[in-house]
N, CA, C and O atoms as a Tripos MOL2 file, in Angstrom:
@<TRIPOS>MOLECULE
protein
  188   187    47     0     0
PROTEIN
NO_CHARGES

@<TRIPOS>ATOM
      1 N          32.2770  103.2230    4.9590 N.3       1 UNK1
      2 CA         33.6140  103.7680    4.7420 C.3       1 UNK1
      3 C          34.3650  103.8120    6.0810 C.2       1 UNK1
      4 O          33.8260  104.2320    7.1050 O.2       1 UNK1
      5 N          35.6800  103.3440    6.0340 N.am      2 UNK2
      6 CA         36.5280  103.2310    7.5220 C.3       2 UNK2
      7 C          37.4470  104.5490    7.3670 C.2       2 UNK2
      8 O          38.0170  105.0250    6.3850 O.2       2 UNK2
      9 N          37.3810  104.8850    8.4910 N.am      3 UNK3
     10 CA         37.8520  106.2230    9.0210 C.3       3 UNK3
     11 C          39.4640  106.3790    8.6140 C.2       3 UNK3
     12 O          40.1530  105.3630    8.7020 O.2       3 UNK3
     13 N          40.0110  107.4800    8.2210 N.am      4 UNK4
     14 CA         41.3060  107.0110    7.1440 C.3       4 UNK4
     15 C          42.8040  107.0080    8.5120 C.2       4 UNK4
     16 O          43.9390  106.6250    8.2300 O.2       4 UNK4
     17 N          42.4210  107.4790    9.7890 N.am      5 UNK5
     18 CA         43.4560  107.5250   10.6410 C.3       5 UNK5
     19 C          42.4830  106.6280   11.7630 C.2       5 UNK5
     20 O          41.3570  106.7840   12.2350 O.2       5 UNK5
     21 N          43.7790  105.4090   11.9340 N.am      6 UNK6
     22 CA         43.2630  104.6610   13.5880 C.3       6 UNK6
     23 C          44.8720  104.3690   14.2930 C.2       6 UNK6
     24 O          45.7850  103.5770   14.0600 O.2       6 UNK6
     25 N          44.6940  105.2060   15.0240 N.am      7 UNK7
     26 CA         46.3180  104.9140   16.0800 C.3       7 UNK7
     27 C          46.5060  103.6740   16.9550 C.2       7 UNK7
     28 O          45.6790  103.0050   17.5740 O.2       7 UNK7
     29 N          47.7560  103.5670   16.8360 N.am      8 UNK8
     30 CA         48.0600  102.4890   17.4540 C.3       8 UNK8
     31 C          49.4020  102.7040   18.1170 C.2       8 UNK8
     32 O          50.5190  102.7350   17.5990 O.2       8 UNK8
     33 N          49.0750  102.8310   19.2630 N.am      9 UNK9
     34 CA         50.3280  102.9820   20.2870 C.3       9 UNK9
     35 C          51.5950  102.6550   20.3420 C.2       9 UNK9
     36 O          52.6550  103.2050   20.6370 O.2       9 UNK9
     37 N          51.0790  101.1920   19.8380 N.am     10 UNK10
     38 CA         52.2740   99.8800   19.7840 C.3      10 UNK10
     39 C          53.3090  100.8000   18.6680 C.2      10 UNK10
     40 O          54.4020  101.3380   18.8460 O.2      10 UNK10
     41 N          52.5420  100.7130   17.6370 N.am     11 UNK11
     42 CA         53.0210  100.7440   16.3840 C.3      11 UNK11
     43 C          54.0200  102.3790   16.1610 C.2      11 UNK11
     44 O          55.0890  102.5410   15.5720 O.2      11 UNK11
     45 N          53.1890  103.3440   16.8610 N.am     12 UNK12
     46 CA         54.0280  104.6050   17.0600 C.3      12 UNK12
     47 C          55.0780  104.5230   17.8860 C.2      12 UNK12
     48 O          56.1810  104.9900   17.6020 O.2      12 UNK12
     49 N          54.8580  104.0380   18.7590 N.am     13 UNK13
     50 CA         56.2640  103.8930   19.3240 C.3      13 UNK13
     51 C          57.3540  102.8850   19.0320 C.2      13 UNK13
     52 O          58.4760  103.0440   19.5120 O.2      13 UNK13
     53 N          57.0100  101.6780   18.1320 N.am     14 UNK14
     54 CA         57.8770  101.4390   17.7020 C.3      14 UNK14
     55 C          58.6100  102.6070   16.4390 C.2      14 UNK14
     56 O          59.7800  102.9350   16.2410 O.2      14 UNK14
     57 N          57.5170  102.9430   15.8650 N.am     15 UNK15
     58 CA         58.5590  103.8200   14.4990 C.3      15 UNK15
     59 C          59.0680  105.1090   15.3930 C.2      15 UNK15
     60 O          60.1210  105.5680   14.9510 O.2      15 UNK15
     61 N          58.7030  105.5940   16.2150 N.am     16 UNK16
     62 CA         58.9040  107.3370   16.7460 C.3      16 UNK16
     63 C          59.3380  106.9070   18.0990 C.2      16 UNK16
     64 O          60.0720  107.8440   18.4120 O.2      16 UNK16
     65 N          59.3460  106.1200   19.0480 N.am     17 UNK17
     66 CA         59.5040  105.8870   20.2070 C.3      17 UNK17
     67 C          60.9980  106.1020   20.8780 C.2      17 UNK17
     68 O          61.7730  105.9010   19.9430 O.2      17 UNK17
     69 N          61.5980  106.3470   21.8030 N.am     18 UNK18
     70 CA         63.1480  106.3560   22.6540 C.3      18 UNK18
     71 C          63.7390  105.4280   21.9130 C.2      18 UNK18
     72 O          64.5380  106.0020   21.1730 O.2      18 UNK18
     73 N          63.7500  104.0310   21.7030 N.am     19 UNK19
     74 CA         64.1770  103.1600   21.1660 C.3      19 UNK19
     75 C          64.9160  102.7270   19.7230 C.2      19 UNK19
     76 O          65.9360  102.2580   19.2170 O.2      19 UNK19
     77 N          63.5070  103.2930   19.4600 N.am     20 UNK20
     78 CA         63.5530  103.3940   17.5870 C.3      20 UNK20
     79 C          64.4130  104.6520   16.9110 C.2      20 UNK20
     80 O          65.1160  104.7030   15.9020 O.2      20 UNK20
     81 N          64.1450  105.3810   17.6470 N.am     21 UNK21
     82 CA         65.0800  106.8260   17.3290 C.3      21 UNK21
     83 C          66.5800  105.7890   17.6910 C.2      21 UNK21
     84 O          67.3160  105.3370   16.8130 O.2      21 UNK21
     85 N          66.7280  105.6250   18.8800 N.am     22 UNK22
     86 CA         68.3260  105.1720   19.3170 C.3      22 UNK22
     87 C          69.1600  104.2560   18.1350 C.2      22 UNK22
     88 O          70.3680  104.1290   17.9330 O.2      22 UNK22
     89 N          68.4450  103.9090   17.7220 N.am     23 UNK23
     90 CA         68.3740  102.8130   16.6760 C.3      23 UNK23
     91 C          69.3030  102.7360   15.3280 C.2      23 UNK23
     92 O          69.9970  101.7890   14.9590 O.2      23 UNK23
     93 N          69.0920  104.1460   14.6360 N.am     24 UNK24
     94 CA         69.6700  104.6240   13.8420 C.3      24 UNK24
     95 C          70.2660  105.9950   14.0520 C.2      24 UNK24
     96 O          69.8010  106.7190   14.9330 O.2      24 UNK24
     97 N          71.6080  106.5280   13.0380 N.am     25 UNK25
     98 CA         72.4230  107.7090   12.8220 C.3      25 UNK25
     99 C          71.3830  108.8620   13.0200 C.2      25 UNK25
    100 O          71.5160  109.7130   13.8990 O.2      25 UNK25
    101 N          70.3120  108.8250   12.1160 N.am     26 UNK26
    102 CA         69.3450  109.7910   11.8810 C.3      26 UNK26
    103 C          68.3100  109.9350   13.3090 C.2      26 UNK26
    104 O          68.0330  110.9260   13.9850 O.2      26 UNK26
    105 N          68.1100  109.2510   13.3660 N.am     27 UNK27
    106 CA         67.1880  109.0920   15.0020 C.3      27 UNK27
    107 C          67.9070  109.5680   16.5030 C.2      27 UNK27
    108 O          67.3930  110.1010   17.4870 O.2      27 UNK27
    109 N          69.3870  109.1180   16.2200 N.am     28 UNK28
    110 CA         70.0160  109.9120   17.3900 C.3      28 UNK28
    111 C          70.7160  111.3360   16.3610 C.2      28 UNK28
    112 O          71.5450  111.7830   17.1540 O.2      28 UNK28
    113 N          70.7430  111.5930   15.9940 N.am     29 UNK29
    114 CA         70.8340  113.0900   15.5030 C.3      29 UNK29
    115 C          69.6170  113.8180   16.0340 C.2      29 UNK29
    116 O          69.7390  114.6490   16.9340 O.2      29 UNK29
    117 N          68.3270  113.4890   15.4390 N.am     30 UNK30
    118 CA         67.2180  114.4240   16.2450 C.3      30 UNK30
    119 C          67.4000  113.9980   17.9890 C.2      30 UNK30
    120 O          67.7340  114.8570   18.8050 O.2      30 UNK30
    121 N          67.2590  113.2580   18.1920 N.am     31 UNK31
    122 CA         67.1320  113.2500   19.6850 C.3      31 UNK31
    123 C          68.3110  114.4930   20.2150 C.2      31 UNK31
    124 O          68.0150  115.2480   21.1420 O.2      31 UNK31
    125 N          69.5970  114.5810   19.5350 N.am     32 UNK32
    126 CA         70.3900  115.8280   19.9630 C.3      32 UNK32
    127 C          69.9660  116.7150   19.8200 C.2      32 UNK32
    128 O          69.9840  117.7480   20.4900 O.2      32 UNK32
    129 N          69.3910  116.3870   18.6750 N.am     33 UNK33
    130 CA         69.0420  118.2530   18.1980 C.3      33 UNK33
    131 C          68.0090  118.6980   19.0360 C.2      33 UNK33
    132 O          68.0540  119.8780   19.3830 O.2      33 UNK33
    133 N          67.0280  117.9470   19.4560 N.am     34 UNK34
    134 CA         66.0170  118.2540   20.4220 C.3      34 UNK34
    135 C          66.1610  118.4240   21.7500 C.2      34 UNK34
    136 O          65.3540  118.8890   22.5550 O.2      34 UNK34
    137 N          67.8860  117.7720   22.0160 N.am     35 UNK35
    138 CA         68.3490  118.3180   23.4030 C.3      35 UNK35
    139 C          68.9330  119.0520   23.5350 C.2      35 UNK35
    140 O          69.2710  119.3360   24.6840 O.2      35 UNK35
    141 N          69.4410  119.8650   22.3330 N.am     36 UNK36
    142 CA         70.1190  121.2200   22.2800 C.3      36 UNK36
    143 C          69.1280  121.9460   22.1280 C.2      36 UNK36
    144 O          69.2610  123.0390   22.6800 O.2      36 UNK36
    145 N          68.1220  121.7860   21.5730 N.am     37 UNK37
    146 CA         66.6280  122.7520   21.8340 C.3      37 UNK37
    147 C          66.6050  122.8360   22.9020 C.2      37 UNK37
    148 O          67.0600  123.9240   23.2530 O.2      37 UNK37
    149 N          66.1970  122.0340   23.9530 N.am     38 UNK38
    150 CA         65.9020  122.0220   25.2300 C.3      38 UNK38
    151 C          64.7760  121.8530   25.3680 C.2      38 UNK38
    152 O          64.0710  122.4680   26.1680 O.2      38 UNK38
    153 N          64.2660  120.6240   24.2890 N.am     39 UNK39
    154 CA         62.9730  119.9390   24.8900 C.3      39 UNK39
    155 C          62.6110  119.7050   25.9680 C.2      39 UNK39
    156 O          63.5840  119.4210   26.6660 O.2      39 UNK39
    157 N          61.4620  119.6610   26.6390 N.am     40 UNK40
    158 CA         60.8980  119.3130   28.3070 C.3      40 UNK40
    159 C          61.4340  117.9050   27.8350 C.2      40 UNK40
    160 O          62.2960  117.2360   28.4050 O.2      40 UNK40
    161 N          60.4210  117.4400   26.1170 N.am     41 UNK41
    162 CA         60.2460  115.6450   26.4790 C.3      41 UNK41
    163 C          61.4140  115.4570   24.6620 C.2      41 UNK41
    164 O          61.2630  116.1380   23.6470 O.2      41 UNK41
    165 N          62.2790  114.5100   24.8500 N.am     42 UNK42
    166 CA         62.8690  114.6960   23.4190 C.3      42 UNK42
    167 C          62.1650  113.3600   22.6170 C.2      42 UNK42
    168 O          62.4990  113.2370   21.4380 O.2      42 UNK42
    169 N          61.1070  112.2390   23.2390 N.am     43 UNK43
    170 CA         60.4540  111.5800   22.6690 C.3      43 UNK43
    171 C          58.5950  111.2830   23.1860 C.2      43 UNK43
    172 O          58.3340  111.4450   24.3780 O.2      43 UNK43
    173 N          58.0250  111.0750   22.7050 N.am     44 UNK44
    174 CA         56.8300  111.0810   22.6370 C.3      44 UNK44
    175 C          56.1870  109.7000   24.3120 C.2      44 UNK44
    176 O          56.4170  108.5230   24.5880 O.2      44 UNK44
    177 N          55.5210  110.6140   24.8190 N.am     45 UNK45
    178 CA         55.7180  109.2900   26.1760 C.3      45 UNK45
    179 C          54.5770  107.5860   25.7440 C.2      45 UNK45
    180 O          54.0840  107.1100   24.7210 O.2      45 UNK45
    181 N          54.6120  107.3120   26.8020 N.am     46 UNK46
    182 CA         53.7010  106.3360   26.4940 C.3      46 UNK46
    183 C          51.8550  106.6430   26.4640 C.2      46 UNK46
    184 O          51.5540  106.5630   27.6540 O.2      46 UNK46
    185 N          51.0880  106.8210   25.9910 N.am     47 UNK47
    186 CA         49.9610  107.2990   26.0620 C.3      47 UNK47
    187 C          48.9420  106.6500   26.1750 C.2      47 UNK47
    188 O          47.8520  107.2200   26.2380 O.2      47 UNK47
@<TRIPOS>BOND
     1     1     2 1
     2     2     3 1
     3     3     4 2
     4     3     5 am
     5     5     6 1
     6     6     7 1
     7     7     8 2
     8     7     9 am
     9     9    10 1
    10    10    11 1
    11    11    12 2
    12    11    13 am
    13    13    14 1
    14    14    15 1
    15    15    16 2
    16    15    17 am
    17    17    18 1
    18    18    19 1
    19    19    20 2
    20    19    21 am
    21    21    22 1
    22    22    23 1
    23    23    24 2
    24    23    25 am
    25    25    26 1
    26    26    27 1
    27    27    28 2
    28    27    29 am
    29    29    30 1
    30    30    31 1
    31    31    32 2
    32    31    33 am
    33    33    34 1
    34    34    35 1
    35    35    36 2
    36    35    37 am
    37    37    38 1
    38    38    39 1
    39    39    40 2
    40    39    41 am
    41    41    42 1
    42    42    43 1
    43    43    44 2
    44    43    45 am
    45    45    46 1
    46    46    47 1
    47    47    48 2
    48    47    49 am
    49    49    50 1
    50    50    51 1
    51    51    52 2
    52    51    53 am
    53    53    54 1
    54    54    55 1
    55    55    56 2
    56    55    57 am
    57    57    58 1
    58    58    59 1
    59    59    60 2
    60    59    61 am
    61    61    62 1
    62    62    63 1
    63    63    64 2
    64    63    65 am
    65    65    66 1
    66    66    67 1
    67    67    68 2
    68    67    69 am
    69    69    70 1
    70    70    71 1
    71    71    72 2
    72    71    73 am
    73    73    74 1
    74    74    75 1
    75    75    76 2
    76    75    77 am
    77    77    78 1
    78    78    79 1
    79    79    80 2
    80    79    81 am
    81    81    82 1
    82    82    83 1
    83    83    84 2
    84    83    85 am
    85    85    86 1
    86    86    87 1
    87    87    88 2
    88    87    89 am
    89    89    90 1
    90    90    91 1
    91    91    92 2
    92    91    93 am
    93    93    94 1
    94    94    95 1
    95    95    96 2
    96    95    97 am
    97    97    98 1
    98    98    99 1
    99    99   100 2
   100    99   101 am
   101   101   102 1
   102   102   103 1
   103   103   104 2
   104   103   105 am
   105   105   106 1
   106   106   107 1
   107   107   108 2
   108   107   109 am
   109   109   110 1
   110   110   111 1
   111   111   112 2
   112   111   113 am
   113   113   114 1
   114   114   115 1
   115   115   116 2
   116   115   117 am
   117   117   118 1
   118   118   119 1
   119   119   120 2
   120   119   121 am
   121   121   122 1
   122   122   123 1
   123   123   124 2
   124   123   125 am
   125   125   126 1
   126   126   127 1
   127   127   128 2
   128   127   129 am
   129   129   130 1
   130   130   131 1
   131   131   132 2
   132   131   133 am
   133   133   134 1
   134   134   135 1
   135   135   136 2
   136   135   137 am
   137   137   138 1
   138   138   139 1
   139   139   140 2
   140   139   141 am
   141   141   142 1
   142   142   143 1
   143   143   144 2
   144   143   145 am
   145   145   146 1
   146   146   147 1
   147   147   148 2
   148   147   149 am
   149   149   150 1
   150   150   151 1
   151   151   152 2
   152   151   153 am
   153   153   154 1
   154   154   155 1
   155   155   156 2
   156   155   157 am
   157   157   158 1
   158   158   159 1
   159   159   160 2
   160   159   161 am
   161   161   162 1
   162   162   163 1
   163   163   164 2
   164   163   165 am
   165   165   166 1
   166   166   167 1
   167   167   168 2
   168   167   169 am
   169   169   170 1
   170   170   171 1
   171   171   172 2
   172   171   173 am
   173   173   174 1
   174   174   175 1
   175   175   176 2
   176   175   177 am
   177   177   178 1
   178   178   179 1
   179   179   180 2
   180   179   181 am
   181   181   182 1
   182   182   183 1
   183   183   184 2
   184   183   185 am
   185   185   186 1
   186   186   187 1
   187   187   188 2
@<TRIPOS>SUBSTRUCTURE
     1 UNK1         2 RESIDUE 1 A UNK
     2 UNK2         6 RESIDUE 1 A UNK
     3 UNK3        10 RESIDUE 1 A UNK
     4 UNK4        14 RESIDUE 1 A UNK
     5 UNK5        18 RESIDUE 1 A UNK
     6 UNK6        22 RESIDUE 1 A UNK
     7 UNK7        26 RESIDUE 1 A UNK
     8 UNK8        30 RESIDUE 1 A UNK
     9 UNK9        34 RESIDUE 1 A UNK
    10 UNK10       38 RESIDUE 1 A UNK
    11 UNK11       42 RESIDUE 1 A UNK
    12 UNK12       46 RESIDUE 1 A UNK
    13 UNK13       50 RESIDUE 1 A UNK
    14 UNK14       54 RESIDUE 1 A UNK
    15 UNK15       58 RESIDUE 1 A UNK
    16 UNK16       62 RESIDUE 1 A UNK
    17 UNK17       66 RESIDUE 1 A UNK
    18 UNK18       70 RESIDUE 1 A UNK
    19 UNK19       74 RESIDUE 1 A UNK
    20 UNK20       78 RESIDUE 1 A UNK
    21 UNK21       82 RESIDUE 1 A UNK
    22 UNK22       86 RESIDUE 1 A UNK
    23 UNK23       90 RESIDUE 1 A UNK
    24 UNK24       94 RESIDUE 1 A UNK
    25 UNK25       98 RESIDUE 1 A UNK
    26 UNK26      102 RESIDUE 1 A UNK
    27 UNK27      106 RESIDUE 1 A UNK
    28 UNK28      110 RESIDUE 1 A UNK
    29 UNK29      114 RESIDUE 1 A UNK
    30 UNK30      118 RESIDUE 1 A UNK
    31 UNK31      122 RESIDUE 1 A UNK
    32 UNK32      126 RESIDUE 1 A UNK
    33 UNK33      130 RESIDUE 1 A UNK
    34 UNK34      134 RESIDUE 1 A UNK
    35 UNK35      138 RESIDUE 1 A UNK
    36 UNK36      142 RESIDUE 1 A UNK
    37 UNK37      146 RESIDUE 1 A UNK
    38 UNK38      150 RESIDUE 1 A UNK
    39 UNK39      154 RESIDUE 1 A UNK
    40 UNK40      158 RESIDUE 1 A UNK
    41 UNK41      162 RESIDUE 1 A UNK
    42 UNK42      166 RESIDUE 1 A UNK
    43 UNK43      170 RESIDUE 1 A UNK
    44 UNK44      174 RESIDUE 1 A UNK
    45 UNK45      178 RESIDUE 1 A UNK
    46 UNK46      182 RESIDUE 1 A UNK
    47 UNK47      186 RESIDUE 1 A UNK
């Protein structure tokens, strides 16, 4: 049996990454909203 979560860097940062957020209406809406929070980081770094 294969393990039901295997990450992939590439692949998260394309869907969740600076980029991908910029991308669309909805993606730069959170990135605001997370800079009116006053996130340290408003997207996920490279890991």
């Amino acid at each position: 049996m294969l393990p039901t979560y295997r990450p992939r860097n590439r692949r998260r940062l394309k869907k969740i990454g600076f980029r991908a957020r910029m991308k669309t209406a909805g993606g730069r809406k959170t990135l605001n909203r997370r800079r009116a929070k006053g996130r340290k980081s408003i997207t996920k770094k490279k890991a």
